[in-house]
C-alpha positions in Angstrom: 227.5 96.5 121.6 231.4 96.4 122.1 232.7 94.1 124.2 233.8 95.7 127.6 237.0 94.6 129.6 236.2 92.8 132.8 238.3 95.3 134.6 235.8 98.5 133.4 232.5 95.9 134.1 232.9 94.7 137.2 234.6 97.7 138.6 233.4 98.2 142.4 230.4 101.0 143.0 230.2 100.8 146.0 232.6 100.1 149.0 230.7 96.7 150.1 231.8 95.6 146.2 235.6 97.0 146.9 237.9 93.2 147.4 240.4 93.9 151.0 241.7 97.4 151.9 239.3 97.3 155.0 241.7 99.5 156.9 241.1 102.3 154.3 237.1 101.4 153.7 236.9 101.5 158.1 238.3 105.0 158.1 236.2 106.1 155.3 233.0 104.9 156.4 233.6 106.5 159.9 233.7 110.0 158.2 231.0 109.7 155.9 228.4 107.9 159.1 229.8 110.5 161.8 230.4 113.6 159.1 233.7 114.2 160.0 234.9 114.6 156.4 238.6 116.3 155.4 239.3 119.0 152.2 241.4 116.8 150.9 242.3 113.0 150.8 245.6 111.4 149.4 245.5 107.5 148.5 249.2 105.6 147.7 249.7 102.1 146.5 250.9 100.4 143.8 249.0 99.9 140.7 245.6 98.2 140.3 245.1 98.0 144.2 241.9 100.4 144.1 243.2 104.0 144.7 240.9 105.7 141.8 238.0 103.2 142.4 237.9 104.8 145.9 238.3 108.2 145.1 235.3 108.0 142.9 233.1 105.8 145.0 233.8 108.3 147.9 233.3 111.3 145.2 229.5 109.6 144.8 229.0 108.9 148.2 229.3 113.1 148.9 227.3 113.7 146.2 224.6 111.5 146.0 221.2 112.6 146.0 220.2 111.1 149.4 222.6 112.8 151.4 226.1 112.2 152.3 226.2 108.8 152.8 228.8 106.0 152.9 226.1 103.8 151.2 225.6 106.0 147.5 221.8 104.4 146.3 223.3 104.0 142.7 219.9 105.1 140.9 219.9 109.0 141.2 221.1 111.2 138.5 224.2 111.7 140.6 225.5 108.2 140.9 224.8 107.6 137.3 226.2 110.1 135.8 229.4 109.8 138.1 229.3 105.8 137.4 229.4 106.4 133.4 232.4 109.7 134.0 229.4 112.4 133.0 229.2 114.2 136.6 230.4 118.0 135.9 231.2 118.3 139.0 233.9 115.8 139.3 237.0 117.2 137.7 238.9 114.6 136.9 242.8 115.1 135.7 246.0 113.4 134.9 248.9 115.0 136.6 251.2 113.2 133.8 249.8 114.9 131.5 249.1 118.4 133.0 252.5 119.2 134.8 252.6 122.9 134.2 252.0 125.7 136.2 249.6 127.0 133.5 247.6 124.2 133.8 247.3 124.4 137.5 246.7 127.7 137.8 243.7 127.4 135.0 242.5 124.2 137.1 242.6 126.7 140.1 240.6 129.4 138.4 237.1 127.4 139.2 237.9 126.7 142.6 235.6 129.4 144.1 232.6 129.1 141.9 229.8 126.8 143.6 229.1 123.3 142.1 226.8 123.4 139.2 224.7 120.0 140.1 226.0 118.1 143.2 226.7 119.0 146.7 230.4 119.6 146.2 233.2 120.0 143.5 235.1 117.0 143.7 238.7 117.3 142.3 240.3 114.6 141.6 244.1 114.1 140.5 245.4 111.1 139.5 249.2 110.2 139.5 249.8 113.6 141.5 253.6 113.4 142.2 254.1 114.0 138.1 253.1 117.8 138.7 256.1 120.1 138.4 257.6 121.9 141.7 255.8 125.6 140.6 252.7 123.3 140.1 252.8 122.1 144.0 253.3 125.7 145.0 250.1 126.8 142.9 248.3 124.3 144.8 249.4 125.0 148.4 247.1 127.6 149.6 244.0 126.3 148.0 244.8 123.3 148.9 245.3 124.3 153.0 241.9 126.7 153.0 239.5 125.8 150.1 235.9 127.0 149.9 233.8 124.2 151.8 232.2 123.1 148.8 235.7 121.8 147.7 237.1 118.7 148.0 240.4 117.0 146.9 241.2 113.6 146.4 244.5 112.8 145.3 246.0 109.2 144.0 249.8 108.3 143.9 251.8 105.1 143.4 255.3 107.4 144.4 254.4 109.3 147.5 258.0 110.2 148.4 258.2 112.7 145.2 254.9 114.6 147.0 256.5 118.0 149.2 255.7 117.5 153.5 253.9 120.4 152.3 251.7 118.7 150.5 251.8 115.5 152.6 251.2 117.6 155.9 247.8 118.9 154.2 245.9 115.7 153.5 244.6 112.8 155.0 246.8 110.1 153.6 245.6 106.3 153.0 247.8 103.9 152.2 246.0 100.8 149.6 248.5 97.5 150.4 248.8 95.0 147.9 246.1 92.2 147.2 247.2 88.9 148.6 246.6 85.7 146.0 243.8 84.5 148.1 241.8 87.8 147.8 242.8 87.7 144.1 241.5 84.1 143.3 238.6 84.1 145.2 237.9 87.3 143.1 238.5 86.2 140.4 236.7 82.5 140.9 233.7 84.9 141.3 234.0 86.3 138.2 234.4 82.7 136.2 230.3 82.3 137.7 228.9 85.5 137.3 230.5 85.4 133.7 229.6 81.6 133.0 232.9 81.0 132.0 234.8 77.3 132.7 237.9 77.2 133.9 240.3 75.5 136.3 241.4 76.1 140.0 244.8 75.7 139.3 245.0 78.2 135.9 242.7 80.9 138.4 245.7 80.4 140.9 248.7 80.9 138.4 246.9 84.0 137.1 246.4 85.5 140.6 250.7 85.2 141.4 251.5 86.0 138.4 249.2 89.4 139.1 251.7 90.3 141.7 249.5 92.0 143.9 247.2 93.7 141.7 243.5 93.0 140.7 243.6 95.7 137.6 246.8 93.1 136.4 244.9 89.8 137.3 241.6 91.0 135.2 243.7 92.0 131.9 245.5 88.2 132.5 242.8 86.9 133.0 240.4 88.8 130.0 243.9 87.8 127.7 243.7 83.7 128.7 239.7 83.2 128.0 241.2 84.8 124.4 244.1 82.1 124.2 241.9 79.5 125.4 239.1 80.4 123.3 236.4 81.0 125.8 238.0 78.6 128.8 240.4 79.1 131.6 242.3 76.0 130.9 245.8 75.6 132.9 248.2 74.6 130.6 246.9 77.5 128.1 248.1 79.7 131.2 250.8 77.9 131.3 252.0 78.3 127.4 250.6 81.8 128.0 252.7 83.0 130.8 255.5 81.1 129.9 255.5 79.3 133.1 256.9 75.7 133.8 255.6 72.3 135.3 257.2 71.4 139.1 258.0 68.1 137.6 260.7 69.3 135.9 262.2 71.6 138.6 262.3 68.7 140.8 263.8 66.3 139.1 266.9 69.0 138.7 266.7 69.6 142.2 267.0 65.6 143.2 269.4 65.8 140.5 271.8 68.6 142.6 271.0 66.5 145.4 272.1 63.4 143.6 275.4 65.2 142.5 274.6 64.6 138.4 275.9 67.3 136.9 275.3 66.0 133.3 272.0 65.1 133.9 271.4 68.9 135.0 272.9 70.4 131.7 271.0 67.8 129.9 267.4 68.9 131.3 268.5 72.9 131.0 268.4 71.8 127.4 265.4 70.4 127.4 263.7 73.2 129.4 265.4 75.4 126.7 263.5 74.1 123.9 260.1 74.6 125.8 260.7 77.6 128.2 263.0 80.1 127.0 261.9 82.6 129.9 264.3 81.3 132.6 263.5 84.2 135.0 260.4 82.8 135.3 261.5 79.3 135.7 263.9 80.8 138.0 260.9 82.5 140.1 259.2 79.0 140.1 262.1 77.5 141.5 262.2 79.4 144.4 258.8 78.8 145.1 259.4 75.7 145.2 262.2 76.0 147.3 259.7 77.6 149.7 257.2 75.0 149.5 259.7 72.3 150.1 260.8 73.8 153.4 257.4 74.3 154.8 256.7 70.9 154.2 259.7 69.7 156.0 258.7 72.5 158.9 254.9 72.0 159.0 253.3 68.6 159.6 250.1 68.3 157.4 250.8 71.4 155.3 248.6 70.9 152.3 250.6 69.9 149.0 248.7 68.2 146.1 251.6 67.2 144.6 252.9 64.1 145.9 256.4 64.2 144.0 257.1 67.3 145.7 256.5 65.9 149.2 258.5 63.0 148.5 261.2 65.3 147.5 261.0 67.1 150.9 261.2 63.9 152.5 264.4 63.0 151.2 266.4 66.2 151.5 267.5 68.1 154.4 266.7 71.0 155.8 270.1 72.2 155.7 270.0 71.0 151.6 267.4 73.1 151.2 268.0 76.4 152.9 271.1 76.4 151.1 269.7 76.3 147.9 267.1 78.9 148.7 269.6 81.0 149.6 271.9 80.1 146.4 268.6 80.6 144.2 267.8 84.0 145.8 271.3 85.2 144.9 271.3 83.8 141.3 268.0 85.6 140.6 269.5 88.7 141.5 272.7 88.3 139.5 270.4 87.2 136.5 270.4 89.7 134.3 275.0 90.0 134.6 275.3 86.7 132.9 275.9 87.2 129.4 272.3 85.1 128.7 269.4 83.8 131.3 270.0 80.3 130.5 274.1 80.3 131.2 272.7 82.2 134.8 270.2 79.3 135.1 272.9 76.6 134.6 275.2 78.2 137.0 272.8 78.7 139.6 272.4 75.2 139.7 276.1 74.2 139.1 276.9 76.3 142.3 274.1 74.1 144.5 275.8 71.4 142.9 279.6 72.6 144.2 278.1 73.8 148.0 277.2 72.2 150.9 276.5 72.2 154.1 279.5 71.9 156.2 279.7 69.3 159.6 281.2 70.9 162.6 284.2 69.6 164.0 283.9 68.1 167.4 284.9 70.0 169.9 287.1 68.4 173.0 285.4 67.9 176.0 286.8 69.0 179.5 287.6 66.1 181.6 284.7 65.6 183.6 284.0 65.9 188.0 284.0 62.4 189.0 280.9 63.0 190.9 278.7 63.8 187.8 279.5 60.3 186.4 277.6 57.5 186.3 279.2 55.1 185.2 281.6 53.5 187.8 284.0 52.5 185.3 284.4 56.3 184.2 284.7 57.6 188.0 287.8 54.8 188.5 289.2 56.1 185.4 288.9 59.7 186.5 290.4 58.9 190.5 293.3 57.5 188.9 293.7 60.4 186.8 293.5 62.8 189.4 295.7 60.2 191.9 298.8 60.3 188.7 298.5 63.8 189.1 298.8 64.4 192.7 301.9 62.1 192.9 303.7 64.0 190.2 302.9 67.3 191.7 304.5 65.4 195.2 307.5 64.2 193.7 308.2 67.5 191.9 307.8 69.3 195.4 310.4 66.6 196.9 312.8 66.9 194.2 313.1 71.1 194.6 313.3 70.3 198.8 316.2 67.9 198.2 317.6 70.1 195.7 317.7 73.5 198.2 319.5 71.0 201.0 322.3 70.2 199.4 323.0 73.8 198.7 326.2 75.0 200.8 325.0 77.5 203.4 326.5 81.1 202.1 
């Protein structure tokens, strides 16, 4: 037998198997227990967050042979045949590949005829937005008053290109991003079930480099047991992903801090020979940058590496907020310098020429003698105050002699 991808074997079946997007499993779930169920469902997200894997696990849960249930059994000829894409009753079709009118019109032409083995004739359109503006106007009275064996279930990663007429006729759900944790305690799972070694820290890397997205962190994950020959290994992530060490990022980083410019172009060089993606290294920087500040924020945050928490130790938090900022900035300007590593040097050459200013002091008012406590200060301040008072007398004195000796007119 062929070899199947992890992300086709250990696709979810079921909602209890489905990793996060409770919010959109509740609301689900509700429907299907309470049979409240709409015509048509739209799911958004961005890729590899679950919206086809829910479409077709709530396409078996209306037609499974037990009833309409929000637990599908999994063993009738339904669930099967829906499980391994055979189900004639679930239409399923690529909007970026159908965008005519024609096409939707012929799709259309079934519509009324009753399901030939399930309970209803689930249609379901994947990357909907691609259909053509004629297309959506095909759609919109069918898709407003189908026959109630019909239902629709649409999936989007660009829900702003869909018409409010389309929008205003389906119940929309909206699949966030998987966080790391839910993607490396997924994937963790997966290294036992699959009897497969490998190492906390490569599962980790793997699940941030995934960005959000299971379907990403499966294919990773399926193309580093390949480069490590049957193991998860971290530094074959590493050399796969073209990531780089902390150690060094923060020897540059004491190195700005130490004001050694040469030693900085030295160590770009060396990173050059090893790492020529310098986006990434960029990226790791400023995770770095992150981490340092929450160590100097947080008491006890957890940080295996005890370099870096020296590091924090030393710099400010001024120091590094800078550079976070400074870093953010160069990663955006990254691709305008004529090659990533002249954009890396400069990033750091400009934490190198900036930092944080002191404030000048401000002068001070001179203060009431009676909020002093010092005696010395409230003598100081009487005699002040007593200078002051005889001036303003003899000035007074002076004008009064001055207006006598005036001749009277």
């Amino acid at each position: 037998m062929s070899y199947q991808v992890l992300a086709r074997k250990w696709r979810p079946q079921n909602f209890k198997e489905m990793v996060g997007q409770q919010h959109v499993l509740r609301g689900l779930i509700n429907a299907l227990d309470n049979d409240r169920l709409h015509h048509a469902y739209l799911f958004t997200g961005t890729r590899g967050v679950g919206k086809t894997t829910v479409a077709r696990i709530l396409a078996k849960c209306l037609n499974c042979e037990t009833g309409i249930t929000s637990e599908p059994c999994g063993t009738c000829g339904a669930c099967q045949e829906i499980t391994s894409g055979r189900f004639v009753d679930l239409i399923e079709v690529d909007a970026a590949s159908r965008t005519k009118v024609e096409d939707t019109r012929e799709l259309l032409d079934n519509v009324q005829y009753a399901p030939t083995h399930g309970r209803f004739k689930v249609y379901l359109i994947d990357e909907v937005h691609m259909l053509s503006g004629h297309s959506f106007n095909a759609l919109l009275k069918t898709l407003e008053e189908p026959p109630e064996h019909v239902k629709f279930l649409f999936a989007t990663t660009d829900p702003q290109k869909l018409p409010v007429t389309i929008l205003s006729r389906c119940l929309q759900f909206n699949l966030k991003r998987m966080t790391i944790d839910m993607i490396s305690g997924h994937l963790k799972h997966l290294l036992e079930a699959e009897a497969i070694p490998g190492e906390e820290g490569s599962v980790r890397l793997l699940s941030r480099a995934a960005d959000g997205s299971m379907r990403d962190a499966l294919s990773l994950m399926d193309q580093a047991i390949a480069f490590g020959n049957g193991r998860l290994m971290l530094d074959d992530v590493k050399e796969m992903l073209g990531s780089i060490a902390h150690d060094p990022l923060i020897a540059l980083i004491s190195m700005v801090a130490a004001g050694d410019g040469a030693g900085i172009i030295h160590k770009v060089e060396d990173m050059a020979g090893v790492t020529p993606d310098f986006a990434a290294a960029t990226d790791a920087l400023i995770a770095m940058l992150h981490q340092l500040a929450v160590l100097q924020v947080v008491q006890g945050a957890d940080e295996d590496d005890d370099n870096l928490r020296e590091l924090a130790g030393k710099l400010s938090k001024e120091d590094v907020q800078l550079y976070y900022q400074i870093a953010i900035n160069g990663r955006r300007d990254l691709s305008l310098a004529p090659d990533p590593r002249s954009g890396f040097e400069m990033l750091l050459l400009r934490m190198l020429a900036f930092r944080p200013t002191t404030v000048a002091p401000v002068t001070a008012p001179i203060p009431d003698s009676t909020a002093l406590k010092d005696p010395l200060d409230k003598v100081l301040v009487k005699e002040n105050s007593v200078d002051s008072e005889l001036l303003k007398k003899k000035t007074v004195a002076s004008q009064s002699e001055v207006g006598t000796s005036l001749p009277a007119p």
